[in-house]
C-alpha positions as CSV (number, residue, x, y, z in Angstrom):
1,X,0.0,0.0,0.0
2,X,1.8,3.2,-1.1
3,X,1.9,6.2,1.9
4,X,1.1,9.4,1.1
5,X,1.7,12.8,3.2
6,X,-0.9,15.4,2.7
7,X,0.4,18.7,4.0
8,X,-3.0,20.6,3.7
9,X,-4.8,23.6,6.1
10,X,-8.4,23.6,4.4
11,X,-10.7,21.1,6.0
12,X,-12.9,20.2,3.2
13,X,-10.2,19.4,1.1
14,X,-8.5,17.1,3.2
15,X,-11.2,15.5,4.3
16,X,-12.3,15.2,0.4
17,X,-8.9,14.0,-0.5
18,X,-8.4,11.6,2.4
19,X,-11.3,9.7,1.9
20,X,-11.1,9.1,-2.0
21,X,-7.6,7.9,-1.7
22,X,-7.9,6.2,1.0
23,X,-11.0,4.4,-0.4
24,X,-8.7,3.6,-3.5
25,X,-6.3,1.5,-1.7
26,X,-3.5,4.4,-0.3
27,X,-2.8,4.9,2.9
28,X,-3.1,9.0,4.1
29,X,-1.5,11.0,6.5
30,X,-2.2,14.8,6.8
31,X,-0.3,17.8,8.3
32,X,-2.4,20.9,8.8
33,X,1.0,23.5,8.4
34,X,4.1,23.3,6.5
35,X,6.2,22.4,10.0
36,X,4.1,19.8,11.0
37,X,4.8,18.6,7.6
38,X,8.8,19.1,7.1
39,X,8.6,17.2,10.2
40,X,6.3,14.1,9.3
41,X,8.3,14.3,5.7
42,X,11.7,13.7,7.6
43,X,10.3,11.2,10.1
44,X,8.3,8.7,7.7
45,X,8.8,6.9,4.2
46,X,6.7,8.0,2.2
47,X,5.4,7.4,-1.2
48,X,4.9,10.6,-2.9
49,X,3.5,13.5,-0.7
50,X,0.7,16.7,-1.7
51,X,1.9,20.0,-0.6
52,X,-0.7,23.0,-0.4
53,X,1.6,26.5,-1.2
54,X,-0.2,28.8,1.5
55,X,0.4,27.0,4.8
56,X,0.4,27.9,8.1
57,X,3.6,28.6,10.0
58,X,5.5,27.8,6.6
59,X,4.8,27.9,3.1
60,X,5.0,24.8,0.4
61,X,7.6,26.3,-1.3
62,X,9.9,26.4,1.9
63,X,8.8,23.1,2.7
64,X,9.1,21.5,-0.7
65,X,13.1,23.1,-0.6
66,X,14.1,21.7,2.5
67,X,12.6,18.0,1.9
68,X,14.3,19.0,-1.2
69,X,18.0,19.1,1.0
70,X,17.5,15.8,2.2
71,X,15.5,13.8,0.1
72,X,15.6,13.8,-3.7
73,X,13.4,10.8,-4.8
74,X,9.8,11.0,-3.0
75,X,7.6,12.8,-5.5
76,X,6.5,16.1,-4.7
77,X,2.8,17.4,-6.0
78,X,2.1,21.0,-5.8
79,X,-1.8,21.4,-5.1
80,X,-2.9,25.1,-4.8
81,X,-5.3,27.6,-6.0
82,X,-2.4,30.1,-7.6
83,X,-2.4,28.6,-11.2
84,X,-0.7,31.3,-13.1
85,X,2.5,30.0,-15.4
86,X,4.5,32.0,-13.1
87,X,3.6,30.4,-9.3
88,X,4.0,27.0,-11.4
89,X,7.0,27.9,-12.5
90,X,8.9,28.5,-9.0
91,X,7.1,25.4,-7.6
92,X,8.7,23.2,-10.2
93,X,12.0,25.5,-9.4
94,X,11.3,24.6,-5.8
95,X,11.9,20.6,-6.4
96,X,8.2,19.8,-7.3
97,X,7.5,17.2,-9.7
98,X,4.4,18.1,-10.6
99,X,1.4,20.8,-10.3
100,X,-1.9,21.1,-9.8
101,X,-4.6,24.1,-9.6
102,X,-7.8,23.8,-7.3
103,X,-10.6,23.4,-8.1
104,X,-9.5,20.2,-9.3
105,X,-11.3,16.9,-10.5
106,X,-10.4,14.1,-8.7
107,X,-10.1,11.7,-11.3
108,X,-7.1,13.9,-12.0
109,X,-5.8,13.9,-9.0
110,X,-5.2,9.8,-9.2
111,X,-3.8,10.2,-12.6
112,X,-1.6,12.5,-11.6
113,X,-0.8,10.5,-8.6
114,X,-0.5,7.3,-10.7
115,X,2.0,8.9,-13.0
116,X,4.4,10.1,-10.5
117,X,4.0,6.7,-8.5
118,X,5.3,4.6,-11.8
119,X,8.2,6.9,-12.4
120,X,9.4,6.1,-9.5
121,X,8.8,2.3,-9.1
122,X,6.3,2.2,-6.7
123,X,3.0,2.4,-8.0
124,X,0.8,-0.4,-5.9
125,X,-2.2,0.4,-8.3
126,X,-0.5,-1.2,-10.8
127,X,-0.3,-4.7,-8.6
128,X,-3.9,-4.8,-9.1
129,X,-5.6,-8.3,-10.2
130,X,-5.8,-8.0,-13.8
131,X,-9.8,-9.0,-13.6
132,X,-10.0,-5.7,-11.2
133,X,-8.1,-3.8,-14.0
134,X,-10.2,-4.3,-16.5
135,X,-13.2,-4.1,-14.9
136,X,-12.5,-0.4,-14.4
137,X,-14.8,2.0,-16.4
138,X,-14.5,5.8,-16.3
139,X,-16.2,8.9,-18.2
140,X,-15.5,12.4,-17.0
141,X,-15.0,11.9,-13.0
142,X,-17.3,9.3,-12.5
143,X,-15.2,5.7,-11.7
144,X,-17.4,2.6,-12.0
145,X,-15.6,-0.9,-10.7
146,X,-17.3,-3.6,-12.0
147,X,-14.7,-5.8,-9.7
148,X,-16.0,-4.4,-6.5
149,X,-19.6,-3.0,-7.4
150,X,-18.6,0.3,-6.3
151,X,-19.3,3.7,-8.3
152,X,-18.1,7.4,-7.3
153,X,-18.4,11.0,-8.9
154,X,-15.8,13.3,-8.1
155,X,-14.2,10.8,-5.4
156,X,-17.9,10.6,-3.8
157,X,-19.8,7.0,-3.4
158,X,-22.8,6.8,-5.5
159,X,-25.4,4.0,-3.8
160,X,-27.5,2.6,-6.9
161,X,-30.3,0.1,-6.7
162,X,-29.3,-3.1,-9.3
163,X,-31.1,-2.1,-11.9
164,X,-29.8,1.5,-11.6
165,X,-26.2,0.0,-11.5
166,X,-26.9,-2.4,-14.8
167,X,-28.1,0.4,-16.6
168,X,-24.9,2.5,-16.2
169,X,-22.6,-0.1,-16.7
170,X,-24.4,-0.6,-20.1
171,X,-24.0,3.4,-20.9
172,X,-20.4,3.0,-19.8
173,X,-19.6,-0.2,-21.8
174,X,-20.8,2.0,-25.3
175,X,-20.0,5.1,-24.4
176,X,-20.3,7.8,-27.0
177,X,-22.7,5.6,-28.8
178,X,-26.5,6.6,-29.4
179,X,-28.8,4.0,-27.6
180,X,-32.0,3.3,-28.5
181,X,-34.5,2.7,-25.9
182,X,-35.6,-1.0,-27.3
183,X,-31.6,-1.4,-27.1
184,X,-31.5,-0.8,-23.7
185,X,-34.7,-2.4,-22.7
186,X,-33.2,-5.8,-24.3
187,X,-29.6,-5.4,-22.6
188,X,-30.5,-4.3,-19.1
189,X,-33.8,-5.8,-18.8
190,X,-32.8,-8.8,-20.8
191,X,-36.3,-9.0,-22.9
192,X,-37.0,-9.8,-26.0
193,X,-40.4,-8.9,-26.2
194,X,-42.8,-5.4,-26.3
195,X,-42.3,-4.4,-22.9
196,X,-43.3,-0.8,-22.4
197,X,-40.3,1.3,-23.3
198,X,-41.3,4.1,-20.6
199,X,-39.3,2.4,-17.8
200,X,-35.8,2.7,-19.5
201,X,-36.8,6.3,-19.6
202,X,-38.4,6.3,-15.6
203,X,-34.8,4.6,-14.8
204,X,-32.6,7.1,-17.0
205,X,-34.4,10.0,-14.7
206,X,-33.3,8.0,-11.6
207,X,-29.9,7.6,-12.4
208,X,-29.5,11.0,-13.8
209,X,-30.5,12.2,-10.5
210,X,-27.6,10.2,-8.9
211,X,-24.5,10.7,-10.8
212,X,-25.2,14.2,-12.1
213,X,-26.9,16.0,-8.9
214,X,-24.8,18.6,-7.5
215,X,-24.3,20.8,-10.2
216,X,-22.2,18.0,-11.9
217,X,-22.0,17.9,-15.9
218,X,-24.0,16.5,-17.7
219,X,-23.4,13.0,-18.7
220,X,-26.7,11.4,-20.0
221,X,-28.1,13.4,-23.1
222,X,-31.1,12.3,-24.7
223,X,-31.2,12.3,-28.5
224,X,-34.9,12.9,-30.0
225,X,-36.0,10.5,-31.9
226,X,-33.2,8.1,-31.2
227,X,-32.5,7.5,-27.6
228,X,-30.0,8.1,-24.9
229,X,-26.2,8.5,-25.2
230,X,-23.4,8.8,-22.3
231,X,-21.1,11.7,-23.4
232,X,-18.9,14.3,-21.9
233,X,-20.6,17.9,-22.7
């Protein structure tokens, strides 16, 4: 299980970030300032560590220097709301590896994550069992595993009834592609008969509700005439 340090002050993001990664298989520890964190940094092995730029009692940038002086090999991620080419510029010049602006998806996040992990040698994700790999479905930052059951937007669990969960793993398996409503009916439903086409649409609504509530995009568009397709907007 790879160890990550996540030097952080706001408490909805930590507590955002801590519980999607941990729920993806790493294990999390937080600092709430920059000392707290040059401290844990020295003290512990870890993976690959997030570092906010405006800390308390010291900033990223100092902290990311003097890790810097001891340690040249843990990965470093910059997360921070100042996103102009200039502040990512002296982060990288600080010793970061990489850099990323809030608000952020958190689908990126884990890519980013990933990358830095397999440069480095010591990615566990990639140890997964190769049925869990490839039962892995994604569109936008919505993650559906097929291996576990389990389905999040943004990092946060989305509880579906079965059929609710059928029907999205069939919109994920073609996405891009226009569905038609008998399509679905046959696929999800598994009939082959003239079975009222007004539940696909009664379930499309329900799921709708749950994965793109919150002011998420749009991922379900309807296409007149034709049917349903999953898409980015």
């Amino acid at each position: 299980m790879n160890r990550i340090l996540l030097v952080e002050d706001e408490a909805h993001v930590v507590s955002f970030i801590t519980k999607g990664l941990s729920e993806d298989g790493y294990e999390v520890s937080v600092a709430l300032d920059g000392k707290t964190g040059l401290s844990m940094a020295d003290q512990n092995g870890f993976d690959l560590i997030i570092l906010d730029i405006m800390l308390p009692e010291m900033n990223g940038l100092e902290v990311c220097k003097a890790i810097r002086k001891k340690n040249t090999k843990v990965p470093i991620l910059f997360l921070t709301a100042l996103g102009t080419s200039e502040n990512v510029v002296i982060g990288l010049e600080a010793g970061a590896d990489d850099y990323l602006v809030k608000p952020f998806k958190f689908i990126e996040l884990v890519a980013r994550i990933k990358t830095l992990l397999r440069r480095t040698g010591n990615n566990d994700q990639e140890h997964l069992h190769p049925e869990e790999q490839e039962a892995i479905y994604t569109i936008d930052d919505l993650i559906l595993n097929d291996y576990t059951k389990k389905v999040t937007r943004d990092g946060i669990d989305i509880q579906l009834t079965s059929t609710e969960y059928r029907l999205l793993l069939y919109f994920l398996q073609n996405k891009n592609k226009v569905l038609s409503r008998m399509e679905i009916l046959e696929k999800v439903w598994h009939v082959d008969f003239n079975m009222s086409t007004n539940v696909v649409d009664v379930y499309v609504n329900y799921l709708r509700k749950k994965i793109e509530g919150y002011n998420q995009g749009k991922l379900i568009h309807t296409v007149i005439g034709m049917g349903y397709v999953l898409k980015s907007e």
